[in-house]
N, C-alpha and C positions, 0 to 999 in steps of 0.2 A: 460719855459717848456723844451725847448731844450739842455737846460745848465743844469738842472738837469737832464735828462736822460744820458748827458754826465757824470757826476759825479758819477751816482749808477752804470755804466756800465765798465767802467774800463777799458774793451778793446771789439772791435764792435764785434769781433769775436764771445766769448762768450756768447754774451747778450740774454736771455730766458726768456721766461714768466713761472711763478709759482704765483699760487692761493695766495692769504693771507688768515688773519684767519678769517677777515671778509666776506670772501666767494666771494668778487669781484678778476677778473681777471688782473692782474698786468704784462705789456707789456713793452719794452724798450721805447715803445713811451708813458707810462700810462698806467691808466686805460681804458679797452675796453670800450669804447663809449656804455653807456647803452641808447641812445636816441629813440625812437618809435614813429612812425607817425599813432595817432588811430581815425577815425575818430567818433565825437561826438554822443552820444546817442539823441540829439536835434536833429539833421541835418537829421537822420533816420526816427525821430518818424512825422518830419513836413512835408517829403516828402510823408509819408506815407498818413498822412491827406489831402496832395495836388492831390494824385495819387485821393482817393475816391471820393474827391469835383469834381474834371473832369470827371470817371464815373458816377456821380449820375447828374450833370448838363448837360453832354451828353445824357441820357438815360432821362432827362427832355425834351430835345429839340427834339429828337426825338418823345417823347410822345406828345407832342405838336402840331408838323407841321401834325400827324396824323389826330388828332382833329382837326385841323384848314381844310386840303385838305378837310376831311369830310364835315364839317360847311361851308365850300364856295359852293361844292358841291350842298348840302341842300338848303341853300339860291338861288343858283339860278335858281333850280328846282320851290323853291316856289314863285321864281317870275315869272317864265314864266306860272305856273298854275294859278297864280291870275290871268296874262292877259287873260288868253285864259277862264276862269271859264263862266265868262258872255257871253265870243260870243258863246260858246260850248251852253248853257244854250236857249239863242235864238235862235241858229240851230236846234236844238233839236226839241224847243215848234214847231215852224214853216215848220218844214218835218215831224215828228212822227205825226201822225194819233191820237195815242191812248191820248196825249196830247195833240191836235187840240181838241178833243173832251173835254177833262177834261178844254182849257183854253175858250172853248165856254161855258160849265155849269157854270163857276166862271163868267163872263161874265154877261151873263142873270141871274145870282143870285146877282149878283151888281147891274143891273138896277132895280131888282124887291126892293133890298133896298134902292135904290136912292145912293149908293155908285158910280155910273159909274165906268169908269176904273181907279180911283184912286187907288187900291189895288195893279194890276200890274205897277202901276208906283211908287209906295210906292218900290215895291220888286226890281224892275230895279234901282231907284237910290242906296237901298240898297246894292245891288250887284255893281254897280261902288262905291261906299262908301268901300265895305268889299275889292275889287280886290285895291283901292288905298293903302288901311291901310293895305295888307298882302303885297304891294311892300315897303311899309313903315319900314315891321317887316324884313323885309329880307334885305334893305339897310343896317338898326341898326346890323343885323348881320355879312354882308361884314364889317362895320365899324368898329367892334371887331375883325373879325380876322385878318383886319389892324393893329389894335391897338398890338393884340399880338404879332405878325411877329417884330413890332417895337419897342415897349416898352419891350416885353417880350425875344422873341428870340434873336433877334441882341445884345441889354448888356448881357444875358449870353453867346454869342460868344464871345464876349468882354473879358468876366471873362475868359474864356477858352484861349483864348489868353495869356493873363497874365500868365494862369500856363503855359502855353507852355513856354514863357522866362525862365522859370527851366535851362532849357538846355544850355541856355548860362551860366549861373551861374554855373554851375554844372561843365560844362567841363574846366572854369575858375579854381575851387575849385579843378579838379582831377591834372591840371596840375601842379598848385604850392605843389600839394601832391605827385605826383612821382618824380619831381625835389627834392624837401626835401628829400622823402625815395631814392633815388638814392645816394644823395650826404653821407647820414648816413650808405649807404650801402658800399661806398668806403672806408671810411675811418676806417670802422668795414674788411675790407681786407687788406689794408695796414699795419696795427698793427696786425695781427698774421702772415705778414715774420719777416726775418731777417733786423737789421737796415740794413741800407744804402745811400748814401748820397744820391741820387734822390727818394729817397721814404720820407726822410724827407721833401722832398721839395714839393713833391705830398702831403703829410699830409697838409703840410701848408696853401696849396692854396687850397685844400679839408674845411679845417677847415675856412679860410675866407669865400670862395661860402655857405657853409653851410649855416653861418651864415644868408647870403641874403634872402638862400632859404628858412631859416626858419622865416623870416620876413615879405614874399612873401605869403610866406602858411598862418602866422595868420592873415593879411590883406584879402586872400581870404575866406578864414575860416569867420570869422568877417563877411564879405559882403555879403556871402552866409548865415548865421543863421538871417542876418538883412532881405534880401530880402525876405526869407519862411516865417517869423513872420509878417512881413506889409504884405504878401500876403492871407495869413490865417484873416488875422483883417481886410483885406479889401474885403475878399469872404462875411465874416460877413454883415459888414453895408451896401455892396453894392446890394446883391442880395436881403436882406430884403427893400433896396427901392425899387430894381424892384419889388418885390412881392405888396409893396404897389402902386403903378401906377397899374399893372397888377387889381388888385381887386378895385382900384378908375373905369378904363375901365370898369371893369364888371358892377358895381355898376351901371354907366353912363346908360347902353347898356340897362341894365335889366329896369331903370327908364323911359327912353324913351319908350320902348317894352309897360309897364304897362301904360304909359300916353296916348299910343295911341290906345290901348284895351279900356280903360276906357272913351275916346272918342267916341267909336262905340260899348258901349255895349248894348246901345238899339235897334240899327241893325241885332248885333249878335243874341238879346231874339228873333226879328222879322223873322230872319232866321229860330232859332230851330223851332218856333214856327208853321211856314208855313213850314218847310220840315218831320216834325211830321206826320201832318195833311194829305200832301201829299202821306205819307209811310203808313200810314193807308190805306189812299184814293188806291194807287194802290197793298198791298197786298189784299185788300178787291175783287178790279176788277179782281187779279190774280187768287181766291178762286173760286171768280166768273166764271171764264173762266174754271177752270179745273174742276168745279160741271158741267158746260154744257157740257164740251168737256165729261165727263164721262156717262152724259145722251145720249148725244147722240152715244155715241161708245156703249151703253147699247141697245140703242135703235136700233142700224144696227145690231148688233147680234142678237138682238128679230127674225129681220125680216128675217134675212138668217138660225136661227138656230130651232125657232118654229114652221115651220110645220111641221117639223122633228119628232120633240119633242114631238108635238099632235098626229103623229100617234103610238107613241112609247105605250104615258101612257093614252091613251083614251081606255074608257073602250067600246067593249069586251076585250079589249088588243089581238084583231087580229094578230098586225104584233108579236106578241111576241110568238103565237103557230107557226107563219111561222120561226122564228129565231129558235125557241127551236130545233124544225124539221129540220132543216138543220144542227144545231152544234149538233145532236143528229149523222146524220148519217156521218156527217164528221170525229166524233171522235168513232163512232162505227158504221162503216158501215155494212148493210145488208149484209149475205150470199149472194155468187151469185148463179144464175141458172146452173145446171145440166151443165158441160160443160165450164160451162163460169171462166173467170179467177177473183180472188179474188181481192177485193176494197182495197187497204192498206189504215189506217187510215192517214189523212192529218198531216205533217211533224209539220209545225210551224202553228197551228188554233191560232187564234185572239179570244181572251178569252174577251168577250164584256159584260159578267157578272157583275160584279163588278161595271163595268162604269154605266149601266144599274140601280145598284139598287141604287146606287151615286144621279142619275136622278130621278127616281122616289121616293125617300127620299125627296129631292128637291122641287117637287111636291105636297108631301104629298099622295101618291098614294099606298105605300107600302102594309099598311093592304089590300088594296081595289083590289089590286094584288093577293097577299094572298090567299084572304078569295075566291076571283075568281077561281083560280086554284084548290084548294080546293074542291070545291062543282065540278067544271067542272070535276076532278077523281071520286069522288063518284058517282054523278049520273052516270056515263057512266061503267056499269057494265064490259064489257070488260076490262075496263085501269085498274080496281083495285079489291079487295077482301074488305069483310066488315070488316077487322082484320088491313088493312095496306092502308098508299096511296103514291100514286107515284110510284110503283113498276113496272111501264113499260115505266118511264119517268123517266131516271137519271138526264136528262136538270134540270129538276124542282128542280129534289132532288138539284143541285148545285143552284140556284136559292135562296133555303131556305137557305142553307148553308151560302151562300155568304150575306144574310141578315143578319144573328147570327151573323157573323163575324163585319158587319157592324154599328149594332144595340148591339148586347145581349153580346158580350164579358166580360164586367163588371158584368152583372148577370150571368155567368156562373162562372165566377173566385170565385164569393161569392159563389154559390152551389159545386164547385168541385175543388178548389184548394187545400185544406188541404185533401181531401182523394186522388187525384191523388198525391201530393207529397207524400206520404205514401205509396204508391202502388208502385210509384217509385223510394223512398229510401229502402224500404222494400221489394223486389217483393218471397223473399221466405215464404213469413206469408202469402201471396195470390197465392195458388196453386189450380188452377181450379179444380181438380180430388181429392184432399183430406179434409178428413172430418173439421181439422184444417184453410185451407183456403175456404172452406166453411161459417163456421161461420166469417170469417172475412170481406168477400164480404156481407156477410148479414147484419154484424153489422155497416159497409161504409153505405151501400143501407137507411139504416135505421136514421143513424144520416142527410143523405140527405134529403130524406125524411122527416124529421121534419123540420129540414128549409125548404125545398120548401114547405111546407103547407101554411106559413105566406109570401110567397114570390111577392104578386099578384102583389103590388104595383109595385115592380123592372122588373117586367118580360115587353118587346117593345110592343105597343100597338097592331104590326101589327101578331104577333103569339096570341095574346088574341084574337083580330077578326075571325085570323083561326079557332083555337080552338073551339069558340063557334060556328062558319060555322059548324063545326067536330060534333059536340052536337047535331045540329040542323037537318042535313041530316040524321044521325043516328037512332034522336029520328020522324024522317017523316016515315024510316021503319020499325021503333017499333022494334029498337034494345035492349032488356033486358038490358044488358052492354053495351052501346057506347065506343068505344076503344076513349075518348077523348081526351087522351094523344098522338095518334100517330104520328101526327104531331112532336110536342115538345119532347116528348119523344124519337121517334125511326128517326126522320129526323134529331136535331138539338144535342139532351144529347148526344146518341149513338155513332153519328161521331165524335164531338168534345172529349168524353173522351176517343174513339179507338184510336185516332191519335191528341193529346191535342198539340203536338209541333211545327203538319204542320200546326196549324188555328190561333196562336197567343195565344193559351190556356196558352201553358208553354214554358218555356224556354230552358231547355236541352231536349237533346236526349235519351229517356228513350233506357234499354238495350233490347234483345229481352225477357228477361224472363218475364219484365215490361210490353211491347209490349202486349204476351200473356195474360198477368192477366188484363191488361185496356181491352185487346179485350170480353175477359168472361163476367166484369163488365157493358162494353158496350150494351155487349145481354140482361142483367139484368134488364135494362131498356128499349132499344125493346122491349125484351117479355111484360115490368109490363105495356108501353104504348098500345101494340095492341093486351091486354088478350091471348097471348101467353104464353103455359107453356113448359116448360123442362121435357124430357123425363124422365117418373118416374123408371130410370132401376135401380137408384142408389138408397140409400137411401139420401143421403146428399142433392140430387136434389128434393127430395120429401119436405124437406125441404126448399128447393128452393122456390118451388111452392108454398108450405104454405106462407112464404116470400114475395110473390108477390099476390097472393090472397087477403092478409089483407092490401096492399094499393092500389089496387084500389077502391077503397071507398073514399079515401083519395082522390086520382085522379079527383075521379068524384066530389067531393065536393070540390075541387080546383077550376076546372075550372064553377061549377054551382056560384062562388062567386068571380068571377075575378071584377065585380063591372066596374071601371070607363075602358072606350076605348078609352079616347081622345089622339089624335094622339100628337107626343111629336113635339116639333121645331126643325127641320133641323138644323144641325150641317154644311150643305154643301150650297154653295153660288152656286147662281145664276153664275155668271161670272166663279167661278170653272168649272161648268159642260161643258160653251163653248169650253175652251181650255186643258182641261184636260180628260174630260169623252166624250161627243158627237165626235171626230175626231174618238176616239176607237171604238164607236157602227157604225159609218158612215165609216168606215176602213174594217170591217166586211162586213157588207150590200155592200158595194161594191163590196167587193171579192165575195157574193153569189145573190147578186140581182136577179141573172135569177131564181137560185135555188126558190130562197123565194117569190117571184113574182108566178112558177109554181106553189108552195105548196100552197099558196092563191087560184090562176083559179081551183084548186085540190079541193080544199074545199067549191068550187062554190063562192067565193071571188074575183072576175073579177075587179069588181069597184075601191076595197081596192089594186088593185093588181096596179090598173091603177096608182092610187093616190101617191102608195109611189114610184113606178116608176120616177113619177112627180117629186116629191117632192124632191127625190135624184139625180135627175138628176137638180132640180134646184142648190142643195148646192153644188152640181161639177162644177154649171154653174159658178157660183159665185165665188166660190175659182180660177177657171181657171182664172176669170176676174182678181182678186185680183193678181194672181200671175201674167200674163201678164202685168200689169200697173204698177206695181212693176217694173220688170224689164227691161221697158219699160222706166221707169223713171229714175232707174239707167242707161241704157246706155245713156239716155240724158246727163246724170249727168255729166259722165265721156269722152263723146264728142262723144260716138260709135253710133252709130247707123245700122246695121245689114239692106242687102238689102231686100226687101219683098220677101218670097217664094209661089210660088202656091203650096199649096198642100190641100188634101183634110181634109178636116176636122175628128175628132173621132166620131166615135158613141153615140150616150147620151145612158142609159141607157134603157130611153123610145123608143127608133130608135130600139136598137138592140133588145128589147124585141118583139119589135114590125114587126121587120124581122123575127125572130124567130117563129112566132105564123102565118105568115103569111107562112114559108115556110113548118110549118106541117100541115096546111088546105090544100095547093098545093099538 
């Protein structure tokens, strides 16, 4: 090689590379060394496969040791419950009471079968039978995830190992690579200088090491594609035996498990069997216990809350003109005397209404309310006129009110909901003063009216009762017309269609022009109930009156046909009225006791006056006790205990009534 470089060169001086036609590069030392060190598309694509087998066999082991922490976990939870199940079991029978009792009835139901106690000794070796065979299922489980940790995890650490040796091989294989490309890299410099004699000499010994190194690289090369390939062919068959030991274990673990189930399944049936039995046995006792514990918490409120309640709705219904009388002058006090300074009506009154009619619904007393009130206005010429009642008694008038509300709402919505929403989408077609909304109030009046004719069925038993009370006093003074509507008509239609949205009638806010036309409408019905007519100034009123003329007839053939008065069933519970209604009427009487107590001795009711004194002064007694042991009980609870104070005690209501009465005699 050197002798002809000598030969084409001629003189060193000169000597240059220039291309030939062949497109390689032509040097005084040769051609430029085209040699390239690339490494193999094998070698990349096996490393690749080695990288993925090491995270997917990591990401096994870890899924693994998860499982397994858990599963040991488990297992020896469920051994220390087997041991402890039986003595738990006999501690239990032997301290709980309510067991004593159920394993005394088992007991004496064995001797009455000639059974003795073999039943409980059937269940006790059962129970060390079932506590040996669940230490049994849990050993079999320690024993697998032995098995795993060993068979399973450690060969694939193993496998992981092996790819780890990568890395020797790998830095074996880079070395004999950049030794090669290094040595290809000198001698690709030394051929584009100038010749010269120690560069020839550098080429020479460039070109032998080459050599080596390129001898070096494919031995390493070589070693490295053998090693990836036996390690890829040995991830194969070796991981597939572990998998098969792993599932031979399981197989083992799960037949065991199954042979020792099937050893004590007739234990097991004798378990379900007897703890069936027993889950019966004590939800039945639990039913039990809370049906008494109900009777009797029914039965302490009977006694604390019924004689209350018997003077509330015993008829004359005494305490109820003493109540009326008091929240009459509460919320409309008397003028005062010449002199004297004015009552302002009370701020916040306790509205015991409602509660009241709640309780006598309750009762069944309503009508018998009613029809009382009722007769007790008319006879008493003073309280009322033959045309109206209640007119000196707004109490009552709320009284009925609060009934309707309670009772009749559904049959008012049928009589009056499609004409109130008409009046109140429409209120310019009902113009009290023109002849246009004249006929329109008339022709409302009049589609009512025909319903209400067939309506006897729907209307509450307890205004039918009144009603015909209303008929009946009437026709005792040999009233030509009985106004027997005036009740229903002018206490119950009237207010409910003046003001449809404060009672539950309707639902929006009618406007004021609405307002006005329900209120005309409203009188329309007062007047046709208490044979009242409309001043004939107008003509269109004359018509009016005509209007109402031709249904009272109707009226009176209403109510001569109302037929059946059976009282309907309570909607409202017993247990309601204690903690929901009664605290409000007893909340009241509290606040006025002296009052209503006087307005009794007033009405020469001394006795009644004595009684509910009593009576309220007993449910104060009561609640005080209640609440004292109550919190008497919590500061036990909580380790306090407060020192005793002297002080005097409160007045009952009977004391201070009874002071009272004592210091106006004095």
């Amino acid at each position: 090689m050197f002798s002809s470089l000598l030969r084409k060169s001629g003189s060193l001086a000169n000597i240059g590379g220039s291309p030939d036609k062949d497109g390689s590069h032509s040097t005084p030392y040769g051609d430029v060394i085209s040699e390239v060190v690339v490494e193999p598309e094998e070698i990349k694509q096996s490393e690749r496969n080695l990288n993925d087998i090491k995270q997917l066999l990591s990401d096994l082991i870890k899924a693994q040791r998860a499982w397994t922490e858990k599963g040991d976990k488990l297992a020896k939870t469920h051994v220390l419950w087997a041991q402890s199940f039986s003595k738990d079991h006999e501690k239990n029978v032997q301290t709980s009471s309510s067991n004593s009792h159920i394993t005394s009835q088992y007991a004496i139901q064995q001797q009455a079968e000639g059974g003795g106690s073999e039943n409980n000794i059937g269940f006790t070796r059962a129970m060390e039978q079932f506590t040996v065979s669940m230490t049994k299922s849990s050993n079999f489980d320690t024993e697998f995830v032995t098995s795993v940790n060993e068979g399973f995890i450690k060969p694939i650490q193993t496998l992981i190992s092996v790819i780890e040796e990568k890395k020797v091989y790998r830095k074996k294989y880079d070395k004999a690579s950049n030794e090669y490309e290094t040595l290809i890299g000198k001698i690709k410099t030394i051929q584009t200088k100038k010749v010269e004699q120690s560069h020839i000499l550098k080429l020479y010994t460039y070109e032998r090491e080459k050599t080596k190194a390129k001898l070096n690289f494919d031995a390493a090369k070589h070693e490295y594609i053998t090693y990836l390939n036996d390690t890829q062919n040995r991830m194969h068959t070796e991981f597939i035996e572990i998998l098969i030991r792993h599932y031979e274990s399981m197989s083992t673990t799960a037949g065991n498990s199954y042979s020792e189930y099937a050893g004590i399944k007739s234990y097991v049936d004798s378990l379900r069997t007897w703890c069936l039995s027993e889950q019966d046995y004590f939800l039945k006792d639990i039913v039990e216990r809370e049906q008494k514990r109900a009777v009797e918490l029914s039965n302490e409120l009977d006694a604390k809350f019924q004689p209350f309640i018997d003077l509330l709705t015993t008829p004359a219904f005494n305490l109820w003109y003493g109540f009326a009388e008091v929240r009459k002058n509460e919320l409309y006090p008397p003028p005062p005397p010449p002199g004297g300074q004015p009552v302002l009506p009370a701020t916040n009154p306790i509205n015991f209404i409602p509660h009241l009619v709640r309780v006598l619904d309750m009762r069944g007393q309503m009508s018998e309310l009613l029809s009382h009130m009722v007769r007790s206005d008319l006879v008493n010429q003073h309280a009322s006129s033959l045309g109206n009642v209640f007119i000196n008694q707004p109490i009552w008038c709320e009284m009925v009110e609060e009934c309707a509300v309670h009772l009749a709402i559904p049959y008012l919505k049928y009589l009056f909901d499609q004409s109130i929403t008409t009046i109140v989408g429409y209120p310019e077609r009902f113009r009290p003063h023109t002849p246009e909304g004249i006929q329109s109030f008339i022709g409302e009046f009049q589609n009512i009216l025909t319903n209400f004719a067939t309506s006897q069925q729907y209307l509450p038993p307890p205004f039918k009762r009144a009603s015909m009370e209303i008929d009946a006093v009437k026709r005792e003074k040999s009233v030509q017309h009985p106004p027997s509507g005036c009740l229903l008509f002018a206490r119950v239609f009237a207010p409910f269609i003046a003001r449809p949205h404060l009672r539950g009638l309707f639902n929006v806010v009618p406007s004021d022009g609405a307002l006005e036309s329900l209120g005309f409408f409203a009188t329309m019905f007062s007047h046709a109930g208490t044979n009242q007519t409309f001043l004939a100034s107008q003509t269109d009123y004359q018509q009016l009156n005509e209007a109402l003329a031709s249904a009272r007839p109707k009226i009176i053939d209403f109510f001569g046909n109302i037929g059946d008065t059976t009282e309907w069933a309570s909607s409202v519970e017993l247990i309601e009225t204690y903690y929901a209604d009664i605290p409000i009427v007893q909340a009241f009487a509290k606040q006025h006791y002296s009052n209503v107590a006087n307005t009794m001795s007033t009405r020469g009711e001394r006795e009644l006056a004595q009684t509910f004194l009593s009576a309220l002064g007993q449910l104060e007694a009561n609640e005080d006790f209640d609440k004292g042991h109550s919190k008497k009980a919590s500061q036990s609870v909580n380790g306090v205990i407060s020192s005793p104070m002297v002080i005097s005690p409160p007045l009952s209501p009977v004391d201070e009534a009874q002071q009272q009465q004592h210091s106006q005699e004095e």
